[in-house]
N, C-alpha and C positions, 0 to 999 in steps of 0.2 A: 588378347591384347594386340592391339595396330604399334608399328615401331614409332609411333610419335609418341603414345605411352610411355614402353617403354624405357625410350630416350630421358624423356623429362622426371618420370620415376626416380630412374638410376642416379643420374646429375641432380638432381632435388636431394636425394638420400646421400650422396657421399659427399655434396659440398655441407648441408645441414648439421650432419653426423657430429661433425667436430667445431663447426662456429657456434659461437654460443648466444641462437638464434632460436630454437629447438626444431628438430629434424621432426620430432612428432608431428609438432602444431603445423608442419608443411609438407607433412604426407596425408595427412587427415583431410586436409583443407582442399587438395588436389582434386579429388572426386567430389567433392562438393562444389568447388569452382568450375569442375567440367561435366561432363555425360558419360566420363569412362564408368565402367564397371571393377569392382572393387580388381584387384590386381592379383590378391589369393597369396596364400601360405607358402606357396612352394616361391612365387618369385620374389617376396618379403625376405626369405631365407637365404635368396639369392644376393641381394641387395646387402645383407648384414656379411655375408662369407667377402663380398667386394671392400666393404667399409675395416674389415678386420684386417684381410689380407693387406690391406694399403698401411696402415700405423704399426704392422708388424713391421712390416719390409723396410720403410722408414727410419721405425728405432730398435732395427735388428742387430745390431751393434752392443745396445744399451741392455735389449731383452736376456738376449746372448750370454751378456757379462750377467746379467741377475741371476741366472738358470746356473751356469754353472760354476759361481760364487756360492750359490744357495746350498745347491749339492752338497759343496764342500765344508760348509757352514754344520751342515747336518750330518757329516762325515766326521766333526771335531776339529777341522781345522782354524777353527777363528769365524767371526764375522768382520764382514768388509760393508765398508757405504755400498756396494751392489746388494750384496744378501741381506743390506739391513733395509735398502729400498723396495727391494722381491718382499719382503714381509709388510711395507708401509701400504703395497700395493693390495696384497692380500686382504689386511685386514679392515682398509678402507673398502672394498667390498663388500664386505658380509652385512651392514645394514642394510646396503639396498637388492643383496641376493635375499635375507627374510623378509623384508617387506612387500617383496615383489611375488614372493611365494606369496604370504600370507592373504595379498589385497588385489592380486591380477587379476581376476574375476570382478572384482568390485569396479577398480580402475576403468579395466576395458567398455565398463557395461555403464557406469552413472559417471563419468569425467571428461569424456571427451567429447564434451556441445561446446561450441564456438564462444560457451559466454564464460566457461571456464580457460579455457585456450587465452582469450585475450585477455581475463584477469590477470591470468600468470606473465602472458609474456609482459605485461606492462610494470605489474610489481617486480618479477625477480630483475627486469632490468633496469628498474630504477636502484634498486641496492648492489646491482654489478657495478653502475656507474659509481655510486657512493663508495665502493670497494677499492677502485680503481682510482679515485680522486683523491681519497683521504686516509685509506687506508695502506695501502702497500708496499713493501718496504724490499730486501736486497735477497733475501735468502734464495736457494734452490730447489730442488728435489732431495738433492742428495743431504740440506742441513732440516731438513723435517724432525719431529720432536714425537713421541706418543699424543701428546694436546693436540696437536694437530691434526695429526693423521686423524684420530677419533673426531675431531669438529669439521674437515673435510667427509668422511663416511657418511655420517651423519647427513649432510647436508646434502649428499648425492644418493641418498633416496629422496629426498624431495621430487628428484627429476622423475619420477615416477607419475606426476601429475604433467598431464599434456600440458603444452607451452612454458614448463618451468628451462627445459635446457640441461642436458646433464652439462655437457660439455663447459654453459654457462655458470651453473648452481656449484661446480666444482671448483673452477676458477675462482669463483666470487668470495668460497670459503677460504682459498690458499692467500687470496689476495690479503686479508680480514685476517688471517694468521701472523699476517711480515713477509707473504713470499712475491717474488719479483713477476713484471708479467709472462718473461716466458719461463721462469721456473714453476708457475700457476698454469701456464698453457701443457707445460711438457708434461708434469704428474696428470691431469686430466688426462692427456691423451695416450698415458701407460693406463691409467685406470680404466679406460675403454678398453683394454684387451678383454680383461675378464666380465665384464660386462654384458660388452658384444656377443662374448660367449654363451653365456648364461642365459641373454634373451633369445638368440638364435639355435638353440638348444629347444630351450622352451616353445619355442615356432616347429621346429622341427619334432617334436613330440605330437602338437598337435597336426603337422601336417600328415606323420603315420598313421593317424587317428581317422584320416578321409580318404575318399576314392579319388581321389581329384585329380582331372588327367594334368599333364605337367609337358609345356613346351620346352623342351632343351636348348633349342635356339636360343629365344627369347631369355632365358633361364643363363645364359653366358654371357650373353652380349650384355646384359642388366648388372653381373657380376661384374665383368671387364670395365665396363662404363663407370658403376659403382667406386670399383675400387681407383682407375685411373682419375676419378673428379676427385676424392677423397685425401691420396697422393698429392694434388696437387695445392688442393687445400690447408694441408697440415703445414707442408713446406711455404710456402707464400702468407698465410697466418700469421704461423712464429716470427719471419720477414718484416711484415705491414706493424706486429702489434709496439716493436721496438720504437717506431716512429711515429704512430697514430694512437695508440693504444688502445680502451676498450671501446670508447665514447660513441663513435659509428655506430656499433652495433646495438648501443643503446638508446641511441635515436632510433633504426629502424625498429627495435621491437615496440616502442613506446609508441610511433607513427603504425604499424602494420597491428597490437592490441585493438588502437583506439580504432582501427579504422575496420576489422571486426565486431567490435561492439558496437560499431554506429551500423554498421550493414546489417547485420544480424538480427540486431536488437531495438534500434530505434526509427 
């Protein structure tokens, strides 16, 4: 890879990561719109370690309190809204860790052509909008219910299809539950912990699987870059959505869909 690669890579993947825009539908798109050569395993796994690192450090505070509330939870001492959020987290997971076992192959291989991409980004953002308009109400993270949890889970395998957006398909279900937009933005962006993991996990499983030589340079700088545009995202996000809310973002995916399937397709 030439450092304009990947520059744009890096910065594409940690600002995408958490707006709810989908980071897939604009890492896929990149070598299609240009003449690079795919980017490979090793620095995909680079780019996810950048994106993780960033929303750790962020709500290291928050994570902190979950980890060792949780402990003590399972020690007998009580549950607290921290250890009862570390379990909301958890178990809104596990849909899309089975799904994503079960159908990654599939995914990978028949989902991501350009005419699935901008179907999704164009449907799941028009019901983000509708989420955000009609539906949304005051709650947190911390007053989440079991209903909940399980109809956000749920709806964050979706993001498993290119252009749905986890970050988005997350949001749009907390919103559609009564939750506020950055109490919808903050559970999404704890749910990316295990996620991130999971997939970057999964990357790195098959990356032991190749010979593939591996530039370290390249391989840090994509991390660093990654995770500082990521940082920066999360914080100015939560900022921007108190005052504008989701509706931007639902214009560009509704304009960047349409304007895929007319290039693509027509």
């Amino acid at each position: 890879m030439d450092w304009l690669q990947v520059v744009v890579l890096a910065v594409v993947q940690g600002i995408s990561e958490f707006l709810p825009v989908s980071s897939s539908a604009h890492l896929i798109l990149v070598p299609v719109l240009t003449d690079w050569q795919d980017q490979g395993l090793a620095f995909d796994v680079a780019l996810h370690l950048g994106s993780l690192s960033a929303v750790i450090i962020y709500f290291r505070r928050e994570i902190w309190q979950m980890v060792i509330n949780s402990l003590a939870a399972v020690s007998g001492k009580g549950v607290n809204e921290d250890a009862r959020l570390a379990f909301w987290v958890t178990l809104a997971t596990i849909p899309v860790g089975l799904v994503g076992l079960l159908l990654h192959d599939v995914i990978s291989h028949y989902m991501r052509s350009t005419l699935i991409i901008g179907i999704s980004l164009i449907a799941f953002g028009l019901l983000l909008g509708y989420a955000d308009w009609r539906m949304r109400g005051t709650r947190s993270e911390y007053q989440l219910r079991l209903k909940d949890v399980l109809i956000i889970g749920g709806a964050q395998a979706l993001a498993l299809i290119p252009g749905t957006s986890r970050s988005g398909i997350t949001i749009t279900a907390a919103l559609m539950v009564g939750m506020s937009r950055e109490g919808a933005a903050r559970f999404s962006f704890l749910l990316s912990v295990p996620v991130i993991v999971l997939a970057g996990g999964l990357e790195a499983v098959g990356l032991f699987n190749t010979q593939q030589s591996i530039d370290w340079v390249a391989m840090l700088v994509g991390t660093l870059l990654s995770g500082i545009s990521a940082y920066l995202c999360i914080h100015y996000f939560l900022v921007i959505i108190q005052k504008i809310g989701m509706q931007p973002f639902v214009i560009y995916r509704v304009l960047f869909g349409a304007w895929l399937l007319w290039f693509f397709h027509f």
